[in-house]
N, C-alpha and C positions, 0 to 999 in steps of 0.2 A: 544748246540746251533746248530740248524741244519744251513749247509754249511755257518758256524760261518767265516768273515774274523778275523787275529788277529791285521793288523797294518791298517793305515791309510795312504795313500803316498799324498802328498799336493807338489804339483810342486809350481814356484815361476814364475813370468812374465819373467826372467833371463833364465829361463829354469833350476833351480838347484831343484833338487827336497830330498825329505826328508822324511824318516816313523816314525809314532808315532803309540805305542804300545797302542791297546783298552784295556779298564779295563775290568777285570772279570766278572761274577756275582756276585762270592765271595766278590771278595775285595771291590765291591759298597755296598753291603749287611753290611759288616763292619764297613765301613764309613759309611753307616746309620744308622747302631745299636749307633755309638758315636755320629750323629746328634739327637738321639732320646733322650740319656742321658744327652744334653747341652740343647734341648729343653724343659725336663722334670725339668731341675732343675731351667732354666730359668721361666717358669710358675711356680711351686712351688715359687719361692721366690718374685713374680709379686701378687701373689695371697696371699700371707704372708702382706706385704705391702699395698693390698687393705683390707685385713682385719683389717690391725691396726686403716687405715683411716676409713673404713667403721664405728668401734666401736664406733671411736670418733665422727664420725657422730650422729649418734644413739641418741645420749643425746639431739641432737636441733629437738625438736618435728618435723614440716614440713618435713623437709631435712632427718630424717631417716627414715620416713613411705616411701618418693620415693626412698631413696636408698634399703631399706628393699625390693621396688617390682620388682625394675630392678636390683638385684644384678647378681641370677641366670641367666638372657638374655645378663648381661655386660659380666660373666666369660664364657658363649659360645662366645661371639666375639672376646675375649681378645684372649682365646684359639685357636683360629684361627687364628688372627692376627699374635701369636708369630709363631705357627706352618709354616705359606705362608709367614710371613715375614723373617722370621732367611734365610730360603732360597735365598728367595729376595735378602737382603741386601748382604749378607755374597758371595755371588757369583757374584756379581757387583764388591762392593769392594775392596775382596779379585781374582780378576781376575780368574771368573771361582771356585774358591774353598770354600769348606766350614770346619769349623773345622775337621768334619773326615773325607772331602777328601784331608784336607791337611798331616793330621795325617798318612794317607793310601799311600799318594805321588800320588793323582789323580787330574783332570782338566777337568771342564766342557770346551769345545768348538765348535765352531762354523763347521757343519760336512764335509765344504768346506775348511777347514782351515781358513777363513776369522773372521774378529775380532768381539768380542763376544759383540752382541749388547743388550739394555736392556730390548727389547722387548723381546726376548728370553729367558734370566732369566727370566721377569713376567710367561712369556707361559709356558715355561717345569713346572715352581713351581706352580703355580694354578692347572695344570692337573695331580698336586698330588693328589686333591681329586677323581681324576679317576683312578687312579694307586692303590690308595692304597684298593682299593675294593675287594669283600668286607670283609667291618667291617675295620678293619687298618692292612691286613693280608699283602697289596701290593700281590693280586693275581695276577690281570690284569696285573701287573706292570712285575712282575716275567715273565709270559707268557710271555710277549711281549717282554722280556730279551734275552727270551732263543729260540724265534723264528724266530727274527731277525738276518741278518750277521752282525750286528756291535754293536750287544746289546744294542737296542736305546728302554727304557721304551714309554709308551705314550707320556709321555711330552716332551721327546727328539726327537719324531718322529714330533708332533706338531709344536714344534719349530722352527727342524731342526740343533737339537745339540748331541754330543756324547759326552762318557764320556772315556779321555785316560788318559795313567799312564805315568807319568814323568820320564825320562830317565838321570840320573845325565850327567851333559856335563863335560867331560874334558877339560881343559886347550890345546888348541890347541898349538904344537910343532911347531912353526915360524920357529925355525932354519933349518927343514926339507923340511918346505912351499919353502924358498928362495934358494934351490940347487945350490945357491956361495955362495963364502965367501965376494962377495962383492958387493955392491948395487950404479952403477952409479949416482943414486939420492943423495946419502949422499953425494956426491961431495959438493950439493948446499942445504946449512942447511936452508935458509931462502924461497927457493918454496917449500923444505918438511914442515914449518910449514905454508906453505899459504893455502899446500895439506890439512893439518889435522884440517885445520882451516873452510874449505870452504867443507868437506866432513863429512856426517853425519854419526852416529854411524849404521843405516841400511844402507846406503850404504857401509860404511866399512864391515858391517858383510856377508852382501851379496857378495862381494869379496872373502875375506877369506873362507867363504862354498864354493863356486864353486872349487878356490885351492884343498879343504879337498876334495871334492865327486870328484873331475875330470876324477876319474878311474869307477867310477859311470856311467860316459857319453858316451854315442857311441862318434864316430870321429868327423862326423859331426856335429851334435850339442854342442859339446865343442869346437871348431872351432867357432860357430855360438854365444856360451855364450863369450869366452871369446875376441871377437873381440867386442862385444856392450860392456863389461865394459872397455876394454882398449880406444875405442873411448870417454867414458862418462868421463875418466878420464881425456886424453888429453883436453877437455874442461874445464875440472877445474883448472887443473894447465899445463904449457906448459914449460916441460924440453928442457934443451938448444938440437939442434938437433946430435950432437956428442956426446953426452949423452942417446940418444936413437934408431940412426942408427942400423939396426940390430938386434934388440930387436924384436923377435915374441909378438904377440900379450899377449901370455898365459905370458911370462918373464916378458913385462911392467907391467900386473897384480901385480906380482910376488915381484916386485920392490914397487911399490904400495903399498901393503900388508907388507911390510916389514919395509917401513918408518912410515906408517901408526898405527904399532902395537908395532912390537918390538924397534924402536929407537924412538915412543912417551915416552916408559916406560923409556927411558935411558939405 
C-alpha cells in the first residue's frame, strides 16, 4: 500500500485520545473468502427450498406456467438480495461485523471514529457491485485497497468507513489507578452510591482511560482533561469538604475512579 497509515487515532471531546489498528488486505480478503462460503450456502439452501415449492407449484396448471416464467428473473434477484443483504443486516446488527470479520476479529467503522450509522452499511455494501469488477474478481476493490493510506475499498471510501482489527482489552489494574491505600470517599458509603448511581457507564469509562493514557498527555492538556472531569464530577455528587481539601484535580479523578469500579464490585 503506498504511504499505507497502520493505526487510526480518534481523540474524545475529553481530549483522551486512543489508536485502533487498520486491517490488512490479507486478513479482509479472509474474512471475505468466509463471507462468501456463508453466502453460498445461504443461497444454495434458499434456492433448495424454492425448488421444493416451485415443484409443488407446478401441478396447479395457472400458477406453474407463471412460476415456470419468472423462476429464472426470481433466482437473479434473490441472488442479490442474499448477496447486498447478508452485508446489510450482519453489519447493522452485528455492530459493524460480519461472520468472517468477526471470525478474523475485524470491524467496520465509522473513519472519524463516530458511530456507525445505517446509511453507511447500505453505502459501502451496494458499491460491492463496483468493487467487485470485473466479473466477482474484486479488482477495483483490491486496487483501491492497496492505494489508499487506510485501505478503504470503494464502498468505504463512498461511505466514509474503514475497516480495523480489534485489539483484546485487558482488565484494567484499579489498584495501581488509585496510588493509596485509601480513598477519602469510602468514608461516606451512601454519596459513593449516589456517585455510581447518577454517573453513567461512558462517563465512568471515560474517567478511567484518561487515568490509563495520562502519560500519553503532554502537561498541559492533562491538566486541562482532568480539571473538566473532576469539575463534571463535583456536580454530580458533592463530597463533604474535608474530605476533598487538598485533593488535586487528577487525585479527585482518582478517587472517583476508584469508588466507581473497584468498591462497586465489592
Amino acid at each position: 500500500m503506498l504511504g499505507a497509515t497502520t493505526s487510526l487515532e480518534v481523540q474524545t471531546p475529553e481530549g483522551v485520545s486512543f489508536r485502533l489498528p487498520i486491517a490488512s488486505p490479507f486478513s479482509r480478503c479472509l474474512a471475505m473468502a468466509i463471507d462468501f462460503a456463508v453466502i453460498l450456502a445461504l443461497t444454495v439452501l434458499l434456492f433448495q427450498i424454492l425448488s421444493i415449492l416451485g415443484n409443488m407449484l407446478t401441478h396447479i396448471p395457472v400458477i406453474g406456467r407463471v412460476v415456470s416464467d419468472l423462476s429464472s428473473g426470481l433466482l437473479i434477484i434473490l441472488q442479490f438480495l442474499i448477496g447486498i443483504g447478508y452485508g446489510i443486516a450482519c453489519e447493522w446488527l452485528l455492530r459493524g461485523q460480519t461472520v468472517g470479520k468477526r471470525m478474523m476479529k475485524l470491524r467496520v467503522i465509522d473513519e472519524r471514529g463516530l458511530t456507525l450509522r445505517f446509511s453507511q452499511v447500505a453505502i459501502r455494501n451496494l458499491f460491492r457491485l463496483l468493487d467487485i469488477l470485473p466479473s466477482t474478481f474484486y479488482l477495483l476493490g483490491g486496487i483501491s485497497c492497496f492505494l489508499t493510506k487506510r485501505c478503504q475499498r470503494l464502498g468505504d471510501i463512498a461511505a466514509g468507513t474503514l475497516v480495523v482489527r480489534e485489539v483484546p482489552v485487558r482488565p484494567p489494574a484499579l489498584e495501581s489507578l488509585a496510588q493509596s491505600r485509601s480513598n477519602s470517599f469510602s468514608r461516606h458509603p451512601h454519596l459513593e452510591a449516589r456517585l455510581r448511581q447518577n454517573t453513567s457507564p461512558t462517563e465512568a469509562r471515560i474517567a478511567l482511560d484518561a487515568l490509563i493514557r495520562r502519560d500519553e498527555l503532554a502537561a498541559e492538556p492533562r491538566l486541562t482533561v482532568f480539571s473538566r472531569l473532576a469539575g463534571h464530577f463535583r456536580e454530580i455528587v458533592s463530597f463533604p469538604e474535608e474530605d476533598t481539601i487538598g485533593l488535586s484535580d487528577e487525585q479527585y479523578v482518582r478517587n472517583v475512579v476508584d469508588s466507581l469500579f473497584r468498591r462497586a464490585g465489592g
